[in-house]
KEPA-216568 format. One line per field, with one value per residue (C-alpha): residue in one letter; x negated, y, z. Coordinates in steps of 0.02 Angstrom, whole numbers. Last residue first. Layout:
<nodes>
residuo: c(a:...)
x: c(X:...)
y: c(Y:...)
z: c(Z:...)
</nodes>
This chain:
<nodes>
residuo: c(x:x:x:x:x:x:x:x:x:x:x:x:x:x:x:x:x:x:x:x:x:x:x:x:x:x:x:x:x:x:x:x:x:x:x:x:x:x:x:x:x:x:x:x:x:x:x:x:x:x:x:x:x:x:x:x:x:x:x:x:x:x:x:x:x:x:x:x:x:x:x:x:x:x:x:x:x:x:x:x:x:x:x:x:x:x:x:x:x:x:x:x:x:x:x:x:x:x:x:x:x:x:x:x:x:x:x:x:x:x:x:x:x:x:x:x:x:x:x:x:x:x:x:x:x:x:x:x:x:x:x:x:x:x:x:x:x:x:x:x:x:x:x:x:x:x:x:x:x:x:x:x:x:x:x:x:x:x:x:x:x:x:x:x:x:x:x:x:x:x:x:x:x:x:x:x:x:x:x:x:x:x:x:x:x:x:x:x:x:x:x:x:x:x:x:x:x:x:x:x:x:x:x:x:x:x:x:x:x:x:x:x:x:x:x:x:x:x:x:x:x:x:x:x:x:x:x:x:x:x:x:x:x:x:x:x:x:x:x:x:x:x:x:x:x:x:x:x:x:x:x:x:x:x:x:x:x:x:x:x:x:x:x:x:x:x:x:x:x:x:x:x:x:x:x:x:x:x:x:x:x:x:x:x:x:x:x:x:x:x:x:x:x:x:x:x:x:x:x:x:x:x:x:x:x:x:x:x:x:x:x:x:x:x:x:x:x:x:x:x:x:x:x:x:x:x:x:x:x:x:x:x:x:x:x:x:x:x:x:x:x:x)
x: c(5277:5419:5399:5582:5543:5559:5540:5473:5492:5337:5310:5163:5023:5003:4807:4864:4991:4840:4741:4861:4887:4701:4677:4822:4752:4574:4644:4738:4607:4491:4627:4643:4470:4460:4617:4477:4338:4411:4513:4441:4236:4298:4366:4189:4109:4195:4164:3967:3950:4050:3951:3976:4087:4034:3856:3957:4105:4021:3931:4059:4186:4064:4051:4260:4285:4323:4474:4604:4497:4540:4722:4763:4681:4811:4966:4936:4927:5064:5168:5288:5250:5250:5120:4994:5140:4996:4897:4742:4560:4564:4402:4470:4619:4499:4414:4595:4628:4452:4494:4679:4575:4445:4573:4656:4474:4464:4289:4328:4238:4200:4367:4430:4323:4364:4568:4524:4456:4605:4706:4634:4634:4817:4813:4693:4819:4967:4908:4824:4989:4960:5108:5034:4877:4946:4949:4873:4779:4834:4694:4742:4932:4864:4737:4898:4982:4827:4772:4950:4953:4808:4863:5039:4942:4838:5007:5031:5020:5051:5125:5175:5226:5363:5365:5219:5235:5204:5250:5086:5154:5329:5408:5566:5686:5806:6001:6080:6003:5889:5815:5607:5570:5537:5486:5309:5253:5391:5461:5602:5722:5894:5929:5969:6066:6064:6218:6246:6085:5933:5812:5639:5475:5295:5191:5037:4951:4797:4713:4716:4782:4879:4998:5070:5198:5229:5361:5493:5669:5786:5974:5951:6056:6143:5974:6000:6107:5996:5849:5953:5987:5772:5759:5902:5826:5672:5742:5698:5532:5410:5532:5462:5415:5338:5532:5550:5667:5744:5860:6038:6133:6313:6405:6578:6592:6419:6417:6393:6253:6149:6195:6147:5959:5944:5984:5871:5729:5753:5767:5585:5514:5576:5710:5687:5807:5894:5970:6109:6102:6249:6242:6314:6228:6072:5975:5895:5849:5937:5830:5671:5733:5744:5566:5500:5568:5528:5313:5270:5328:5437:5492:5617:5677:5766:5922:6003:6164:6184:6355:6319:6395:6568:6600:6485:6567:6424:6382:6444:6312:6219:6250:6133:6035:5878:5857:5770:5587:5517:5354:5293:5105:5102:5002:5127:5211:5265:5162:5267:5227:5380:5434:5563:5662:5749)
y: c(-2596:-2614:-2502:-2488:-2500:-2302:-2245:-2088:-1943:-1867:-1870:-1909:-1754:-1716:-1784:-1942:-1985:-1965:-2057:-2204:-2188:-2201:-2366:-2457:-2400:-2466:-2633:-2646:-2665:-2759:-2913:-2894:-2920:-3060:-3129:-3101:-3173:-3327:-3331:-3475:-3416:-3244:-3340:-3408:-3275:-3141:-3293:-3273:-3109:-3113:-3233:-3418:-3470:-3551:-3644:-3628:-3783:-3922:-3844:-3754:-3899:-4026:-3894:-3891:-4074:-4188:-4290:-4239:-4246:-4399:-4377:-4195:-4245:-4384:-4270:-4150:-4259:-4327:-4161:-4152:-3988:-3916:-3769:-3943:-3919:-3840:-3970:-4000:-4014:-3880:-3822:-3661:-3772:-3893:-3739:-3673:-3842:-3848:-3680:-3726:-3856:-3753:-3633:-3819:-3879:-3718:-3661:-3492:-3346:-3434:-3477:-3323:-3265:-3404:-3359:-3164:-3219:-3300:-3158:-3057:-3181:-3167:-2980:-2967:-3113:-3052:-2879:-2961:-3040:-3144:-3203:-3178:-3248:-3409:-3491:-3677:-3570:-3393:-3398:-3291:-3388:-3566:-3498:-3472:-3614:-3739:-3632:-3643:-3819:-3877:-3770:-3856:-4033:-3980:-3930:-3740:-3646:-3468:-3487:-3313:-3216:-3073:-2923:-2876:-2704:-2528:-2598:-2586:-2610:-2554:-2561:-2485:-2526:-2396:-2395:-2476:-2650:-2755:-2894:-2915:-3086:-3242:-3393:-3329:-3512:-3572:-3431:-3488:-3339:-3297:-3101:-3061:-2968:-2832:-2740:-2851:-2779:-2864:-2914:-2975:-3029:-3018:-2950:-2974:-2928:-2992:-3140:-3231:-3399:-3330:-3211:-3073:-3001:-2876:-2789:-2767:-2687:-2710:-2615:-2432:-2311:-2308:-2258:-2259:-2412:-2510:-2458:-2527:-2693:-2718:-2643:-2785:-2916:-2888:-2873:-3038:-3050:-3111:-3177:-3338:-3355:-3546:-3600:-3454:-3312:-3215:-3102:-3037:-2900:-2858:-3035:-3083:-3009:-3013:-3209:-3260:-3159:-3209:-3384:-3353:-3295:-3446:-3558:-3466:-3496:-3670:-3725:-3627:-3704:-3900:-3937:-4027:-3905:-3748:-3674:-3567:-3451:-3349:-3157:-3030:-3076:-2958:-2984:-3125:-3289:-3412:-3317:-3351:-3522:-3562:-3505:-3582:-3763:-3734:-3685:-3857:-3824:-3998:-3915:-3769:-3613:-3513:-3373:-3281:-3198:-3036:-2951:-2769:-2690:-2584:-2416:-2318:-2360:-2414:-2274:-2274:-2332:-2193:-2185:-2284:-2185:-2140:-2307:-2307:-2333:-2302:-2376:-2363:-2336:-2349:-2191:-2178:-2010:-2136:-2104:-2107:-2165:-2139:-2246:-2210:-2352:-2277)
z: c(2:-127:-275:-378:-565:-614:-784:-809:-926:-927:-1123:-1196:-1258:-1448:-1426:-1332:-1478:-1612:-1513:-1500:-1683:-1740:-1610:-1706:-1849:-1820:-1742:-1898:-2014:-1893:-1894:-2091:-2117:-1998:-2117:-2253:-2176:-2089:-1933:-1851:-1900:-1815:-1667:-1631:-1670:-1537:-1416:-1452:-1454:-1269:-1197:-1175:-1267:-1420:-1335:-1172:-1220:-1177:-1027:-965:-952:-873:-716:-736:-723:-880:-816:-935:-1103:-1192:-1118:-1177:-1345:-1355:-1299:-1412:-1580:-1505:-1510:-1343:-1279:-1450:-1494:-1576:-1708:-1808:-1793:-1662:-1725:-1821:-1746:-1672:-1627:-1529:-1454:-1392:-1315:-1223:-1169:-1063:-990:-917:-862:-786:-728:-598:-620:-525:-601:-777:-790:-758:-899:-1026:-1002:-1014:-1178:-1217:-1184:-1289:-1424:-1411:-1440:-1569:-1669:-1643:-1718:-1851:-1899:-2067:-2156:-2343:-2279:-2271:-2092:-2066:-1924:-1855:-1753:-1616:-1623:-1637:-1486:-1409:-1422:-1385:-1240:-1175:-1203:-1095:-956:-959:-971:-813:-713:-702:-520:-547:-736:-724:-568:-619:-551:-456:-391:-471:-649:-790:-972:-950:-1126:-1143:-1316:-1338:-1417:-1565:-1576:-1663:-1577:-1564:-1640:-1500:-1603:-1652:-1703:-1794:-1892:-2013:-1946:-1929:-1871:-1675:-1592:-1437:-1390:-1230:-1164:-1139:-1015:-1087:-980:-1031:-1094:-994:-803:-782:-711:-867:-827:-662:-763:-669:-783:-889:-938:-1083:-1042:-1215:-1243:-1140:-1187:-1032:-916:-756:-743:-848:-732:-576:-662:-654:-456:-403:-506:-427:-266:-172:-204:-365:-480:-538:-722:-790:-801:-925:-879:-1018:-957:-1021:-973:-977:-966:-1050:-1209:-1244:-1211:-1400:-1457:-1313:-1322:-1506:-1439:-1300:-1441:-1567:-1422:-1385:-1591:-1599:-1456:-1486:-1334:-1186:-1079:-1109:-935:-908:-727:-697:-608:-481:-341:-319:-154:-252:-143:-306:-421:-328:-315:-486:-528:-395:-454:-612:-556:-634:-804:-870:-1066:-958:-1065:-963:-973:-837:-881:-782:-734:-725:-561:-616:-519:-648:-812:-931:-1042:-1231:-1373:-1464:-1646:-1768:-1842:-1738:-1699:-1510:-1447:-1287:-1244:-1063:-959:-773:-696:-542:-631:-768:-945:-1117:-1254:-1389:-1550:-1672:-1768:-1921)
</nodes>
C-alpha cells in the first residue's frame, strides 16, 4: 500500500512523502561510496540545450555520465529514457531526468540533490520544482531516481511520464530554498508555441474519452496556462503570446491531438500562419476569451465539456477536503534539506 505524508521544512517549503508500506525497506547505501549518477535528456531542438549541457558540465559534483535521446516522438523518448533506467541499475545509483529546456541553476545543484539521497536511504524518487520562465512560477518539475525504481508498459501518449513504482519513498519538494532548476528560460517562438499546444491538450483533455479523464491533470495544467496568459499580460513578450494562441487553437480543436509532437504538420503550419503576429496584435485577438479571469475559466470549461467539467470540480473538492483534513491532524516536521546557497 502506497502511504502519503505532508510534511512542512523548517524554511516554510512544503514536501510529499510517500512510501509502500509493504514492500520491505531497501538496504542503505554504504557510506564511503559517492553515488554514481546517470544523467538523462530528452532534446527535440530546445533553444536553452546548450545551457543545459553546460550547467552539468560546470557541476562541482563529478561522479556522473550524461546519455542523450534525440529526435524522437515524446512517448517512444520517454519509455526509452525509462528502460535505460531499468537497464543501467546495476551500474549507476541515481538517475535524473534533465530535459534540454532544464539548466541546472549553479554549480552545486547536483551536489545538494545526491546529498539528500545520502541522507535519507530509503529514498527511490526526489520531485521538485523548477523555475519555469513561461509561467513565472515555480512547477513540477524535475525527477531523480533511484536504481530501485521501474517502470510498467503503457499506451499513454499524452501523459508520457507515469510515476515508477518502487520499494522505498517518493519526496516531493514543492517550494526549494534556492532556484534549482531554470525551465525553458529563453525558448525559441516555435518551442513556446508547442508548449501551449501540449499543455492546453493536457487541460483540455481533448479527443480523450471520458473513461480516461484526469481532472487532476487537467486543474493543474490549466493552472499553468493561466499563469502563461498573466505573464503575458505583464510583459507582452510574442513567445507567451505565442505559447496562448496554440492553447486557444486546441481549445477550438483546431490543432490534433498529435499537435503535443514537435514535429506534427498540423503544428508546424499553424506555427507559421501565426509566427509574426506581435504581442499588442496577440491580446487583442485573443482578449474577448482571455481576458479576465471569468472569462478564461469559460473558455476552458466550453474545452472540457460539461461532464468532464463535472469531473474536474469533483476532484478539486476532494483534493481540497484531504488537504484540510491533513492540516487539521498537524504535518510532520521532519524536513528535507536542499542545500541554500546565498
Amino acid at each position: 500500500m502506497l502511504v502519503q505524508h505532508n510534511h512542512t521544512n523548517t524554511d516554510g517549503s512544503i514536501y510529499t512523502v510517500a512510501y509502500n508500506s509493504a514492500v520491505a525497506r531497501p538496504p542503505e547505501m554504504p557510506s564511503n561510496v559517492r553515488p554514481s549518477v546517470l544523467v538523462l535528456t530528452l532534446y527535440s531542438g530546445e533553444a536553452e540545450f546548450g545551457r543545459c549541457r553546460n550547467s552539468l558540465e560546470n557541476q562541482s559534483y563529478t561522479s556522473w555520465e550524461h546519455r542523450l535521446f534525440e529526435g524522437l516522438p515524446n512517448a517512444e523518448a520517454h519509455a526509452r529514457l525509462y528502460q535505460t533506467v531499468m537497464a543501467e541499475r546495476g551500474n549507476h545509483d541515481l538517475f535524473l531526468k534533465l530535459d534540454a529546456d532544464m539548466i541546472l541553476a549553479d554549480r552545486e545543484v547536483l551536489a545538494d540533490l545526491v546529498q539528500v539521497f545520502e541522507r535519507r536511504p530509503r529514498l527511490d524518487h526526489l520531485v521538485f520544482a523548477v523555475t519555469d520562465w513561461m509561467t513565472d512560477s515555480q512547477i513540477i518539475g524535475a525527477h531523480l531516481f533511484s536504481n530501485r525504481v521501474h517502470w510498467n508498459k503503457h499506451r499513454e501518449t499524452l501523459y508520457v511520464d507515469p510515476d515508477p513504482e518502487f520499494p522505498g519513498e517518493k519526496v516531493m519538494v514543492m517550494n526549494p530554498p534556492r532556484d534549482l532548476v531554470l525551465h525553458a528560460s529563453d525558448p525559441s517562438p516555435l518551442q513556446a508555441f508547442h508548449f501551449g499546444a501540449h499543455r492546453a491538450l493536457q487541460a483540455s483533455q481533448a479527443y480523450r474519452g471520458l473513461l480516461d479523464s484526469r481532472p487532476h491533470d487537467a486543474r493543474i495544467q490549466w493552472q499553468y496556462l493561466d499563469r502563461v496568459w498573466r505573464h503575458f499580460e505583464r510583459t507582452g513578450d510574442s513567445r507567451l503570446g505565442l505559447a496562448m494562441l496554440a492553447a486557444d487553437m486546441v481549445f477550438r480543436r483546431e490543432l490534433p491531438a498529435t499537435a503535443s509532437e514537435y514535429s506534427d504538420p498540423a503544428l508546424i503550419t499553424a506555427f507559421e500562419h501565426v509566427s509574426k503576429i506581435e504581442g499588442p496584435d496577440i491580446l487583442a485577438r485573443l482578449e474577448q476569451r482571455w481576458a479576465t479571469s471569468a472569462k478564461r475559466n469559460r473558455t476552458w470549461r466550453r474545452a472540457l465539456g460539461p461532464t468532464r467539467f463535472s469531473l474536474v470540480v469533483g476532484r478539486s473538492l476532494r483534493d481540497a477536503a484531504a488537504t484540510a483534513v491533513k492540516a487539521a491532524c498537524g504535518w510532520s516536521r521532519d524536513s528535507v534539506q536542499i542545500g541554500s546557497r546565498a
